[in-house]
PDB file of the backbone (N, CA, C, O) and the ligand in Angstrom, with CONECT records:
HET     ZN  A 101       1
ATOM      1  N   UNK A   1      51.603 208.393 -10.491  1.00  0.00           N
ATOM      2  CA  UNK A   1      52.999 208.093 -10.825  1.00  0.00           C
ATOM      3  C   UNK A   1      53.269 208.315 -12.314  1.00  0.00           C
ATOM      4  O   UNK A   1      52.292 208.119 -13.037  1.00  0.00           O
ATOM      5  N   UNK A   2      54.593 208.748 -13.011  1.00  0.00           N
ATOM      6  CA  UNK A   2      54.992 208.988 -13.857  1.00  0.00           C
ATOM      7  C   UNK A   2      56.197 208.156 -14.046  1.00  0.00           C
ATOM      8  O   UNK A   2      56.911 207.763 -13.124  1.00  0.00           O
ATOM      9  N   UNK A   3      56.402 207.878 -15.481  1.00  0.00           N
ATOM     10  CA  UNK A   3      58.045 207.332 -15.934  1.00  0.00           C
ATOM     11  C   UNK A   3      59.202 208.306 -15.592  1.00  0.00           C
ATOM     12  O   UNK A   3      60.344 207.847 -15.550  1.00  0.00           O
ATOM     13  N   UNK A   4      58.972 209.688 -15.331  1.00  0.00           N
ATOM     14  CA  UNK A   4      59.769 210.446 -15.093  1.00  0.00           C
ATOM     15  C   UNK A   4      61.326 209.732 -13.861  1.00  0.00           C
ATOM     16  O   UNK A   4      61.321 208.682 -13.219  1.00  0.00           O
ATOM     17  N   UNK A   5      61.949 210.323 -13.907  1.00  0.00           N
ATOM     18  CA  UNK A   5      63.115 209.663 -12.976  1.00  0.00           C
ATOM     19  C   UNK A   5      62.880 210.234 -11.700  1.00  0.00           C
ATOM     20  O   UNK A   5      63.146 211.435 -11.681  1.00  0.00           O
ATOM     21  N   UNK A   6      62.474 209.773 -10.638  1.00  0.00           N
ATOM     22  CA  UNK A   6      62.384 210.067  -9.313  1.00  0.00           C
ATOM     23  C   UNK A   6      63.109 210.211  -8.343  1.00  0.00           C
ATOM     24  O   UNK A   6      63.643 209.334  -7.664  1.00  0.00           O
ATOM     25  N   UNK A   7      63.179 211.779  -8.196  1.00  0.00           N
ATOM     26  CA  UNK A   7      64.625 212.503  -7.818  1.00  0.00           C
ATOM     27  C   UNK A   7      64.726 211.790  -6.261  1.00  0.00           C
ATOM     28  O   UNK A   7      65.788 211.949  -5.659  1.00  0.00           O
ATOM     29  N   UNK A   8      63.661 211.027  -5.622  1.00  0.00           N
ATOM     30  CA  UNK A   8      63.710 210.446  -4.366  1.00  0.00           C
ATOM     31  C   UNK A   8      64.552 209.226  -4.337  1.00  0.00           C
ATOM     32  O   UNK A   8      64.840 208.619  -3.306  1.00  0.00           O
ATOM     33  N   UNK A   9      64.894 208.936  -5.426  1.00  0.00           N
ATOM     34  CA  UNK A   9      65.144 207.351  -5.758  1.00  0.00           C
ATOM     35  C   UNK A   9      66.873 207.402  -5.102  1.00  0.00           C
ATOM     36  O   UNK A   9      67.634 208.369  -5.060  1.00  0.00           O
ATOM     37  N   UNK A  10      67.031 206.413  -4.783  1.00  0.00           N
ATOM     38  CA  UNK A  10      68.577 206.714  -4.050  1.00  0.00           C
ATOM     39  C   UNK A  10      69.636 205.828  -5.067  1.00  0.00           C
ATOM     40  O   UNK A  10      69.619 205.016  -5.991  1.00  0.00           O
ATOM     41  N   UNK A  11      70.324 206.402  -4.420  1.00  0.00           N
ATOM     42  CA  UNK A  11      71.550 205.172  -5.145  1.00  0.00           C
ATOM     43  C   UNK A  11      71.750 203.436  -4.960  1.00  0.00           C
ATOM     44  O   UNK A  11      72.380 202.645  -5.661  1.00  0.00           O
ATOM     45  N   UNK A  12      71.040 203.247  -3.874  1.00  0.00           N
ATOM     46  CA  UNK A  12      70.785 201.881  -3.296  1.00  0.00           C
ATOM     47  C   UNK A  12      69.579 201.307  -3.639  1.00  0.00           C
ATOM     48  O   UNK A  12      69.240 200.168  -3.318  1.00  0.00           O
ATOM     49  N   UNK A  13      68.983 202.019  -4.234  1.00  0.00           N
ATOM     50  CA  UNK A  13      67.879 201.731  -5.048  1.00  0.00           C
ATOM     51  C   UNK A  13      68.207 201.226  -6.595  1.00  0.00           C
ATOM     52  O   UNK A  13      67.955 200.133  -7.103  1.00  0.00           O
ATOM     53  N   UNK A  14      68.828 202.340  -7.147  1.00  0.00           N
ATOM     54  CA  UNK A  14      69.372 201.557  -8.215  1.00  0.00           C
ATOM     55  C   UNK A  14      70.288 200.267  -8.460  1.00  0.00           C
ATOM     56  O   UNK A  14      70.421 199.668  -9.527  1.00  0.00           O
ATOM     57  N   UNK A  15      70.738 200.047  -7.538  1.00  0.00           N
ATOM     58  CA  UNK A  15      71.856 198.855  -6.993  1.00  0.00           C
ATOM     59  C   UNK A  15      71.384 197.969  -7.413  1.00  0.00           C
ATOM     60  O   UNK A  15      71.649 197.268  -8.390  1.00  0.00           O
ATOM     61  N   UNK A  16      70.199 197.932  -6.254  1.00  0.00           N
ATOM     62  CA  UNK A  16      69.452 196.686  -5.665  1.00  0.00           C
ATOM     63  C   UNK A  16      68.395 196.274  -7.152  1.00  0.00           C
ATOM     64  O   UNK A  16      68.118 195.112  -7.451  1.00  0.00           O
ATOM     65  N   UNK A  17      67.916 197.518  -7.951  1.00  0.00           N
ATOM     66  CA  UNK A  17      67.582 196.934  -9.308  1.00  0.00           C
ATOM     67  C   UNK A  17      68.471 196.714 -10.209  1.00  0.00           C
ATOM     68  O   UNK A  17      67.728 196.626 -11.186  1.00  0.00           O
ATOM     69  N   UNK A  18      69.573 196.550 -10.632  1.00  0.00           N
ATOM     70  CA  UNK A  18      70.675 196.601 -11.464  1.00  0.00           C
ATOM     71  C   UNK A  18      70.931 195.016 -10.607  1.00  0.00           C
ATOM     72  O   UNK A  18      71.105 194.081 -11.388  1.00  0.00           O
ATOM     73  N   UNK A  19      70.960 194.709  -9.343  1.00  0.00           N
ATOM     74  CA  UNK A  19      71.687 193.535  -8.812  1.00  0.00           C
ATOM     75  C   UNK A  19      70.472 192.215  -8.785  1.00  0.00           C
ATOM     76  O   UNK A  19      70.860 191.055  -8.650  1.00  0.00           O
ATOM     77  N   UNK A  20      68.954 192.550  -8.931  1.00  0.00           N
ATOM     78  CA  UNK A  20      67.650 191.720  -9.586  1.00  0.00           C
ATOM     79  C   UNK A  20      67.781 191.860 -10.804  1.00  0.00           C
ATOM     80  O   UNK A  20      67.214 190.901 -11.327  1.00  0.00           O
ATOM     81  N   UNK A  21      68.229 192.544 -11.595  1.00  0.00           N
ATOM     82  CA  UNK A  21      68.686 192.689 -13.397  1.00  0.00           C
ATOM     83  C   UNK A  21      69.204 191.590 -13.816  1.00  0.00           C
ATOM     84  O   UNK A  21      68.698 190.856 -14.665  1.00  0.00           O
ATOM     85  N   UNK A  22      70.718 191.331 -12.982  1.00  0.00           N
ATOM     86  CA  UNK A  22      71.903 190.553 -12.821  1.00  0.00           C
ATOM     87  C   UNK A  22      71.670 189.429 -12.737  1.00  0.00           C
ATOM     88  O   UNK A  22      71.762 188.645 -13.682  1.00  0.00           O
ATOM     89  N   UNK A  23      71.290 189.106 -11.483  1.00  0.00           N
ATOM     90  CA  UNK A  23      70.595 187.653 -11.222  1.00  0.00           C
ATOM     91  C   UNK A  23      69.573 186.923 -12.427  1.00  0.00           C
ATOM     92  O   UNK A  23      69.568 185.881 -13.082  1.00  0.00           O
ATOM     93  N   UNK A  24      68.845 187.974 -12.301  1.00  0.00           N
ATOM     94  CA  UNK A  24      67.858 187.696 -13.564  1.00  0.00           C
ATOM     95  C   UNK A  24      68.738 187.211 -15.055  1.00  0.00           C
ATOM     96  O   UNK A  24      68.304 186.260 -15.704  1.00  0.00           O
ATOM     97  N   UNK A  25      69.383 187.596 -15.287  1.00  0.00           N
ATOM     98  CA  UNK A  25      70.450 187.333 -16.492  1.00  0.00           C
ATOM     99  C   UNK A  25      71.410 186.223 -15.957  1.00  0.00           C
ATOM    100  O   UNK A  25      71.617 185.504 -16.935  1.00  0.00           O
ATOM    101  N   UNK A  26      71.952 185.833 -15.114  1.00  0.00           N
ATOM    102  CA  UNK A  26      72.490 185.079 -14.544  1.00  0.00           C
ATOM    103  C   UNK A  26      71.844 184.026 -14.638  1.00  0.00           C
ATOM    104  O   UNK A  26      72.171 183.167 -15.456  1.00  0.00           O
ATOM    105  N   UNK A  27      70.683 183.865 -13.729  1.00  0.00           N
ATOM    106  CA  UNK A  27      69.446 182.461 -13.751  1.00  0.00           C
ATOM    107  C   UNK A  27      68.642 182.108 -15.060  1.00  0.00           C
ATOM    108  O   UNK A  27      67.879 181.142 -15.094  1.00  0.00           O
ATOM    109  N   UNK A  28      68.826 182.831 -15.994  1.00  0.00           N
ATOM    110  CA  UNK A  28      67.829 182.874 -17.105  1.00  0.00           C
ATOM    111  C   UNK A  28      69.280 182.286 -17.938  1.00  0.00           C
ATOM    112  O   UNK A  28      69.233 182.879 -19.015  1.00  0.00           O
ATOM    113  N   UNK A  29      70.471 181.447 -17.937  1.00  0.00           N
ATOM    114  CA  UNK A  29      71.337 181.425 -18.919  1.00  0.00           C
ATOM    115  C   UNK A  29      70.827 181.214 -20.496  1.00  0.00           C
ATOM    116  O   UNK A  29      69.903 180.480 -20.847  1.00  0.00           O
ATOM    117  N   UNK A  30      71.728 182.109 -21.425  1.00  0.00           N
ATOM    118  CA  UNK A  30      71.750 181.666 -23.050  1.00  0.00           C
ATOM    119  C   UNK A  30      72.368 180.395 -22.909  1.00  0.00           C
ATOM    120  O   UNK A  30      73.405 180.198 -22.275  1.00  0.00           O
ATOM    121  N   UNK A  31      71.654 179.469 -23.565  1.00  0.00           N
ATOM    122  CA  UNK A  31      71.539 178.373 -23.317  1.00  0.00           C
ATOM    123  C   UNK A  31      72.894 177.736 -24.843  1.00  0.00           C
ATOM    124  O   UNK A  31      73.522 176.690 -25.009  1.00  0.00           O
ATOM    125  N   UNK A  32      72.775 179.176 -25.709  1.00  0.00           N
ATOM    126  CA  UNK A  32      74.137 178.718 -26.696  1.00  0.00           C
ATOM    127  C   UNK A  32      75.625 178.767 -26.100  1.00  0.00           C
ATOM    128  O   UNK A  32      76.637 178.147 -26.425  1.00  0.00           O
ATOM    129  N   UNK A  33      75.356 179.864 -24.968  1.00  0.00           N
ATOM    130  CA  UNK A  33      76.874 180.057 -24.306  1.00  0.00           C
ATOM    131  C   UNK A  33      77.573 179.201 -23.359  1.00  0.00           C
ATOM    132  O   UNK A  33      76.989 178.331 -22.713  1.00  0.00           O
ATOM    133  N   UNK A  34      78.645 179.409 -23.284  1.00  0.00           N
ATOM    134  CA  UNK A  34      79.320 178.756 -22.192  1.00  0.00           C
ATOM    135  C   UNK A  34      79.355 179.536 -20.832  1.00  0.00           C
ATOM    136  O   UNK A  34      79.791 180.686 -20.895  1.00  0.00           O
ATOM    137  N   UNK A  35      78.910 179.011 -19.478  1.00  0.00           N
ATOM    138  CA  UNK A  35      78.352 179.452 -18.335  1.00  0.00           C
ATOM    139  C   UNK A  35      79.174 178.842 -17.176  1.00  0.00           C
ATOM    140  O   UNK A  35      79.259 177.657 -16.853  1.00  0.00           O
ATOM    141  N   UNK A  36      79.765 179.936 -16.622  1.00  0.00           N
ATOM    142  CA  UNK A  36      80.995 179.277 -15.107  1.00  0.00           C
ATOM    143  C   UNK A  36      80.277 180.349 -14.351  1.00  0.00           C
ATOM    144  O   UNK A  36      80.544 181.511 -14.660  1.00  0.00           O
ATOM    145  N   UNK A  37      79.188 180.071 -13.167  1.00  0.00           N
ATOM    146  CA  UNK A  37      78.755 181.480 -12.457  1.00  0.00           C
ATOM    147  C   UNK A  37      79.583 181.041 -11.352  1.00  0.00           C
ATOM    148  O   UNK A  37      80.119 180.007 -10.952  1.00  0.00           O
ATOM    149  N   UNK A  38      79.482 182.071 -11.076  1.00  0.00           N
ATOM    150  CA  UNK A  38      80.692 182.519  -9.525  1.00  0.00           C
ATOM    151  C   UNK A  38      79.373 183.284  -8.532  1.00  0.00           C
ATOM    152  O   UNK A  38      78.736 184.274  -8.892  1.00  0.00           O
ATOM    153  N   UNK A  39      79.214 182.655  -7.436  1.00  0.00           N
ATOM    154  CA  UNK A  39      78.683 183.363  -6.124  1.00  0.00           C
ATOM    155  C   UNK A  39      78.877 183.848  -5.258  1.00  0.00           C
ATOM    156  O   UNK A  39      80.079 184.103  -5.180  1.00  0.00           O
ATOM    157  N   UNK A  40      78.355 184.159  -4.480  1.00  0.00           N
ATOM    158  CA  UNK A  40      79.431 184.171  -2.835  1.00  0.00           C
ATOM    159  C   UNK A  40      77.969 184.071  -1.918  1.00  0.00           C
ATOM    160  O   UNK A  40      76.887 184.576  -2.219  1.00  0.00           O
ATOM    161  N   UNK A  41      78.261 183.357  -0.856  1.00  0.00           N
ATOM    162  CA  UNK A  41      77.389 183.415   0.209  1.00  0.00           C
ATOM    163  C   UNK A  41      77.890 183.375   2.063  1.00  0.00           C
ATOM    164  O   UNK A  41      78.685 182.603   2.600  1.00  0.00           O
ATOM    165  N   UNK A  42      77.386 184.080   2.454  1.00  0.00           N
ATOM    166  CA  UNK A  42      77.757 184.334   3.823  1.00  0.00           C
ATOM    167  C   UNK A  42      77.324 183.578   4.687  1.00  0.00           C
ATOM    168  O   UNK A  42      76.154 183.215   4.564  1.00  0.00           O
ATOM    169  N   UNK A  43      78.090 183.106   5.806  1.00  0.00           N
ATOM    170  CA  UNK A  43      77.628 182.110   7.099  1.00  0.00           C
ATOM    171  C   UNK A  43      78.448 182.832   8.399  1.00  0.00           C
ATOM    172  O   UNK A  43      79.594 183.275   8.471  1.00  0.00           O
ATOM    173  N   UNK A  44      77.446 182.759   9.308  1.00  0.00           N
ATOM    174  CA  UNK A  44      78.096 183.393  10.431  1.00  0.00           C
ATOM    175  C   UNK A  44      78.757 182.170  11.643  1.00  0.00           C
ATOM    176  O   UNK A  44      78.393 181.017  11.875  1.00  0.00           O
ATOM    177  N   UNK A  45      79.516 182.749  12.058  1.00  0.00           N
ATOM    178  CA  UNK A  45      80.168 181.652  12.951  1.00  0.00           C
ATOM    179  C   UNK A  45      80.005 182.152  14.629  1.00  0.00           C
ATOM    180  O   UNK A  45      80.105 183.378  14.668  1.00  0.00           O
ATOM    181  N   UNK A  46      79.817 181.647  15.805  1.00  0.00           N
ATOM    182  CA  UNK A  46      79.958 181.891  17.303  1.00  0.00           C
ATOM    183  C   UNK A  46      81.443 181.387  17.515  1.00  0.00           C
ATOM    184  O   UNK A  46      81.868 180.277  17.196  1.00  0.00           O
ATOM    185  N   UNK A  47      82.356 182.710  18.288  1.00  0.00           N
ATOM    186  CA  UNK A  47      83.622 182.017  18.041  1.00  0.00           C
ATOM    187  C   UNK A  47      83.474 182.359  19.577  1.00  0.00           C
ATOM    188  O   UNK A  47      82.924 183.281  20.179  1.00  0.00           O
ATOM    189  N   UNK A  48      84.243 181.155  19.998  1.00  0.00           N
ATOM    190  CA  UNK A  48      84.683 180.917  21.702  1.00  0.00           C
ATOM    191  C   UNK A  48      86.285 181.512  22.418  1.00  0.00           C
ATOM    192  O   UNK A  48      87.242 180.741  22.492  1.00  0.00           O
ATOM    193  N   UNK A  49      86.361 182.818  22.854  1.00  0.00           N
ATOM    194  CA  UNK A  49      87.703 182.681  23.778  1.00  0.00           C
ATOM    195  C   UNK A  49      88.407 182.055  25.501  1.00  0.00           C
ATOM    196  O   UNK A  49      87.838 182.184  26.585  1.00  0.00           O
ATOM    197  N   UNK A  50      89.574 181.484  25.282  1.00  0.00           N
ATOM    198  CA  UNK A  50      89.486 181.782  27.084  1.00  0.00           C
ATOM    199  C   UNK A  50      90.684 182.953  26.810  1.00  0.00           C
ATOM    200  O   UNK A  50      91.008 183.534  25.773  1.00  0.00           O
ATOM    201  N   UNK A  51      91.206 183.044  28.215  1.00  0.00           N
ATOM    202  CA  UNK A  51      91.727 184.032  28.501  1.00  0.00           C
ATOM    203  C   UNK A  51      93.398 183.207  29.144  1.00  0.00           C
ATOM    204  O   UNK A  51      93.495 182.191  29.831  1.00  0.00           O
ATOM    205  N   UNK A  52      94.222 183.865  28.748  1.00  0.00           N
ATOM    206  CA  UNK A  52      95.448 183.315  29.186  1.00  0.00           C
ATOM    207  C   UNK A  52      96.326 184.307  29.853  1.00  0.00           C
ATOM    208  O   UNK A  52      96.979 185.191  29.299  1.00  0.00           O
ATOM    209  N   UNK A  53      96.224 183.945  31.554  1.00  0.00           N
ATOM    210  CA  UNK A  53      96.645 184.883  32.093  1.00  0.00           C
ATOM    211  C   UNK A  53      97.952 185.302  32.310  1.00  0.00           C
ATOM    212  O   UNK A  53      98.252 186.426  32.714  1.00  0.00           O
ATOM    213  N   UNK A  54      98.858 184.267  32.001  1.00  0.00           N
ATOM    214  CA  UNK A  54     100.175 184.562  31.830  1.00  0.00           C
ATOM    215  C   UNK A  54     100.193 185.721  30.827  1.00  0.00           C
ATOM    216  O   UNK A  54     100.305 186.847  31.311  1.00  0.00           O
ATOM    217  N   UNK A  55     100.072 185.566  29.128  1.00  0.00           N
ATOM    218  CA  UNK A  55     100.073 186.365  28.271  1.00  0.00           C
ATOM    219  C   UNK A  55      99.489 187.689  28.796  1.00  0.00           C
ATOM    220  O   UNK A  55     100.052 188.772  28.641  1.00  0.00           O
ATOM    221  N   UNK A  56      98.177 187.496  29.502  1.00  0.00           N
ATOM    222  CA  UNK A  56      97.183 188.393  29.469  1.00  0.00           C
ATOM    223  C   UNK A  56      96.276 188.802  28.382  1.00  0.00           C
ATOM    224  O   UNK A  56      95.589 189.813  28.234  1.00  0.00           O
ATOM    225  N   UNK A  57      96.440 187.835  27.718  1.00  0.00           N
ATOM    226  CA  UNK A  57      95.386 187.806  26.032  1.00  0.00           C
ATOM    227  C   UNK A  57      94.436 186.744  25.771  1.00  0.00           C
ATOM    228  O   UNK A  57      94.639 185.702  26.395  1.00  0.00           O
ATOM    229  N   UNK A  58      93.507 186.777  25.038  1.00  0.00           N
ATOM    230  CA  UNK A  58      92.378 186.017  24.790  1.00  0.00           C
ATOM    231  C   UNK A  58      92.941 185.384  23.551  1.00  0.00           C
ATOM    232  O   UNK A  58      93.404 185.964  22.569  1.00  0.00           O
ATOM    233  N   UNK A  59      92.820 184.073  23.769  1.00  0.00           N
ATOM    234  CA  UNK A  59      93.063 183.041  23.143  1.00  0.00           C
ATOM    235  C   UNK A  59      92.342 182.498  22.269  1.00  0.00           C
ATOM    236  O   UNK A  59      91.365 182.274  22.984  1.00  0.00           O
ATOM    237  N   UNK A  60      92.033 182.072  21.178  1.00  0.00           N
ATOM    238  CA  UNK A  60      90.472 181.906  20.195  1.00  0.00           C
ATOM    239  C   UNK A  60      90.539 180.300  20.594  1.00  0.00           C
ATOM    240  O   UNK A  60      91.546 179.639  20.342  1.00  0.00           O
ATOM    241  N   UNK A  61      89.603 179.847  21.114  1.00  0.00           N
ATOM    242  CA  UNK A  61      89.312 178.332  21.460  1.00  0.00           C
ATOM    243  C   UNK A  61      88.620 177.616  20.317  1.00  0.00           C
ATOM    244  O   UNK A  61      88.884 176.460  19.985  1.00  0.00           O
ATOM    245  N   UNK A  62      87.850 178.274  19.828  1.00  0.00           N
ATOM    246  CA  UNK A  62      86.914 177.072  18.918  1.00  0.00           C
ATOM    247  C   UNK A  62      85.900 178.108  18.332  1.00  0.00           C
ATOM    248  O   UNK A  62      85.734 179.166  18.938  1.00  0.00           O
ATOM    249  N   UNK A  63      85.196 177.841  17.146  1.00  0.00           N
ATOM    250  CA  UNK A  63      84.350 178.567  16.960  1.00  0.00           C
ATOM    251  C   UNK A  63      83.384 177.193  16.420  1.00  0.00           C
ATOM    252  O   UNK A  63      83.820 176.044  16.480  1.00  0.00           O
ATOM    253  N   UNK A  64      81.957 177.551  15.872  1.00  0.00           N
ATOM    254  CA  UNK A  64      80.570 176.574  15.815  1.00  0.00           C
ATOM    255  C   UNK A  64      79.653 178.014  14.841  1.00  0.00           C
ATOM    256  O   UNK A  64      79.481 179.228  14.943  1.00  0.00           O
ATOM    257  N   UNK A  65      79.205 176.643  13.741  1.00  0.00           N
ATOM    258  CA  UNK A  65      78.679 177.405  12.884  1.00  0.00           C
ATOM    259  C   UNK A  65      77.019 178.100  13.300  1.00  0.00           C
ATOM    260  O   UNK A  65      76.253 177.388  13.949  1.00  0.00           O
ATOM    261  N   UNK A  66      76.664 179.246  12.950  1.00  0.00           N
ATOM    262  CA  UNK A  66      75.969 179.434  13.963  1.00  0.00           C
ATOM    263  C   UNK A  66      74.261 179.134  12.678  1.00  0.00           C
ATOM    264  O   UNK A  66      73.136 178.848  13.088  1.00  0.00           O
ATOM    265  N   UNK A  67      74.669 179.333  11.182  1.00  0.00           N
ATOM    266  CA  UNK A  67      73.397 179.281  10.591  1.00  0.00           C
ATOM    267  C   UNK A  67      74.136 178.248   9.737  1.00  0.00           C
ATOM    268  O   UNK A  67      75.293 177.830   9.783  1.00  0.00           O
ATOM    269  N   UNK A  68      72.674 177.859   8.618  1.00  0.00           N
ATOM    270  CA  UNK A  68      73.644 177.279   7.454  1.00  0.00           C
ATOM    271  C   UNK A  68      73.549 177.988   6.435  1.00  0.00           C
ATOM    272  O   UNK A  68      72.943 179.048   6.591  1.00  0.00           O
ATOM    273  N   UNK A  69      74.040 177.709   5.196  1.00  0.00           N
ATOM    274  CA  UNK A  69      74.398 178.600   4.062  1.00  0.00           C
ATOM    275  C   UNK A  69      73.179 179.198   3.810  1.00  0.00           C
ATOM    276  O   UNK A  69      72.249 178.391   3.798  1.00  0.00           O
ATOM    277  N   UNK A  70      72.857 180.428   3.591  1.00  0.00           N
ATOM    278  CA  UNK A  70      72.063 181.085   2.727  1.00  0.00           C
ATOM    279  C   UNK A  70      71.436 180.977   1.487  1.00  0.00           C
ATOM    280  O   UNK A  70      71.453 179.819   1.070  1.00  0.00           O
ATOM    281  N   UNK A  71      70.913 181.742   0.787  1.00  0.00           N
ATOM    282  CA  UNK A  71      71.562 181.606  -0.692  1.00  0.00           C
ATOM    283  C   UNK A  71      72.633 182.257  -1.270  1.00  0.00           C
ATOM    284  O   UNK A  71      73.099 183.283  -0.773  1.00  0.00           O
ATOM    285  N   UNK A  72      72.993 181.832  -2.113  1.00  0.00           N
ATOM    286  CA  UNK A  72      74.505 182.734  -2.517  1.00  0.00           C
ATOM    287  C   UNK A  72      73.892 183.592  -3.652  1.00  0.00           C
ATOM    288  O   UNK A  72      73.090 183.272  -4.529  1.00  0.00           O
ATOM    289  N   UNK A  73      74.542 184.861  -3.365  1.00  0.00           N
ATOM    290  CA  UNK A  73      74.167 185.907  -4.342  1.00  0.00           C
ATOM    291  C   UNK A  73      75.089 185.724  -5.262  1.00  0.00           C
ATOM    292  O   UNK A  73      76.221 185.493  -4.838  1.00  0.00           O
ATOM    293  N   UNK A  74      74.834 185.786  -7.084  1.00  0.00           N
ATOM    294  CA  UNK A  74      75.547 185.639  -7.937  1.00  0.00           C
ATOM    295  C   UNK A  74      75.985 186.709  -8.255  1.00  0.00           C
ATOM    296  O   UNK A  74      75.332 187.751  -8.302  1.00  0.00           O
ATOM    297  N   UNK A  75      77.104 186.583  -8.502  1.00  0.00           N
ATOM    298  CA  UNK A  75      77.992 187.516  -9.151  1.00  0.00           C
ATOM    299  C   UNK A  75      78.206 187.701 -10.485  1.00  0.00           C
ATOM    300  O   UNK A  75      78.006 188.800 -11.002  1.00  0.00           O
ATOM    301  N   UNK A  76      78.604 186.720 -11.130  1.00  0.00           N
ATOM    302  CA  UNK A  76      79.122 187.029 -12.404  1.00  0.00           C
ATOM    303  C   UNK A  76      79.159 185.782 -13.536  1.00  0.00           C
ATOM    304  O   UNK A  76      78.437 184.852 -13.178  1.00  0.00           O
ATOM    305  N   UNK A  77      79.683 185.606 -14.526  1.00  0.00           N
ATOM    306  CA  UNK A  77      79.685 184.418 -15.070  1.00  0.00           C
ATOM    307  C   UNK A  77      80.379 184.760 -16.442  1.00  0.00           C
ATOM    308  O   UNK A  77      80.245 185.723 -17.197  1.00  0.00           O
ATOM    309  N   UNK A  78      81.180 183.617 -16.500  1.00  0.00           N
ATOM    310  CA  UNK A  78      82.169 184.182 -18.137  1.00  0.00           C
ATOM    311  C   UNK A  78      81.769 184.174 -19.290  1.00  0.00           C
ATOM    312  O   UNK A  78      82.610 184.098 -20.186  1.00  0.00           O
ATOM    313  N   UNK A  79      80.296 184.254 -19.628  1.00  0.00           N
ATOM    314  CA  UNK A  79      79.572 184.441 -20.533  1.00  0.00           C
ATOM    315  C   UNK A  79      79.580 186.002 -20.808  1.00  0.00           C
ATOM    316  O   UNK A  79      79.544 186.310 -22.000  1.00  0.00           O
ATOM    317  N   UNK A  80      79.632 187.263 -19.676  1.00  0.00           N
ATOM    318  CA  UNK A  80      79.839 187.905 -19.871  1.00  0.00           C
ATOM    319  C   UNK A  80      78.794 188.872 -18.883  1.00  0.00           C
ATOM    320  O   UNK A  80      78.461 190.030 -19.134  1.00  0.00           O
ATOM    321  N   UNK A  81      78.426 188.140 -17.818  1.00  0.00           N
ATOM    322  CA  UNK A  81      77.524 189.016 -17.260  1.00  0.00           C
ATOM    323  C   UNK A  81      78.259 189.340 -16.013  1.00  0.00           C
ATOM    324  O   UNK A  81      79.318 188.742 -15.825  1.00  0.00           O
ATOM    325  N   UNK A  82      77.880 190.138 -15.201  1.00  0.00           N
ATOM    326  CA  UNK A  82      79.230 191.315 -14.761  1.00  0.00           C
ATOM    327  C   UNK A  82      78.130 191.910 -13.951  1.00  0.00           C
ATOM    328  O   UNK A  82      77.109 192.480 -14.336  1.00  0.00           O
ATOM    329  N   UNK A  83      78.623 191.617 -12.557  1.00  0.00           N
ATOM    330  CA  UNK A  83      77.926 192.673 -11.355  1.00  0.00           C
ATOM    331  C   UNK A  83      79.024 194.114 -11.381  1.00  0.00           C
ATOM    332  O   UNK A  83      80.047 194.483 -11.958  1.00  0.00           O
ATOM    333  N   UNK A  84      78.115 194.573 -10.421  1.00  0.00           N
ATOM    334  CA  UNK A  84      78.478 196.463 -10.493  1.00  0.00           C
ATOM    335  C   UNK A  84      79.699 196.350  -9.162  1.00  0.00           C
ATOM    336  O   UNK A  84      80.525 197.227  -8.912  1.00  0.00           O
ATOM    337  N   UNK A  85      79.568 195.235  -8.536  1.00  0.00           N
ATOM    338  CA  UNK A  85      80.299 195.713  -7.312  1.00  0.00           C
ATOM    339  C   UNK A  85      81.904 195.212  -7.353  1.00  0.00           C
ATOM    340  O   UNK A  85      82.667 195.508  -6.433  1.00  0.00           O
TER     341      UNK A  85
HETATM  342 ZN    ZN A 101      76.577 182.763 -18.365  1.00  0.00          ZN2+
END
């Protein structure tokens, strides 16, 4: 292997190191600055229909959480650190 840039390397490759960069700068705060991080994390839900035959349309009955929170991927923070997406 070489430092050379590896024409195999994809664009989702660079992402995904630029978005461990991020985090990394994110979790590591300057401890002189002022720090508001913003996340986001995903949860999936099982959603229940019946069917209403008058209308002839499916009706949303209820939905039930199906995991619990993840971790939340950080985004950003007004210190000045700044995801790509
Ligand atoms: Zn910060």
């Amino acid at each position: 292997m070489t430092d050379e840039r590896d024409p195999g390397k994809t664009l989702e490759d660079w992402k995904a190191e630029m978005q461990a960069e991020r985090e990394t700068q994110i979790a590591g705060p300057n401890p002189d600055e002022d720090h508001r991080i913003e996340g986001v994390v995903q949860s999936s839900y099982r959603v229940y229909f019946t069917y209403e035959p008058e209308a002839d349309a499916l009706e949303r009955d209820r939905r039930e959480q199906v995991d619990d929170f993840g971790d939340p991927e950080l985004l950003a923070c007004v210190c000045g650190v700044r995801g790509v997406s």
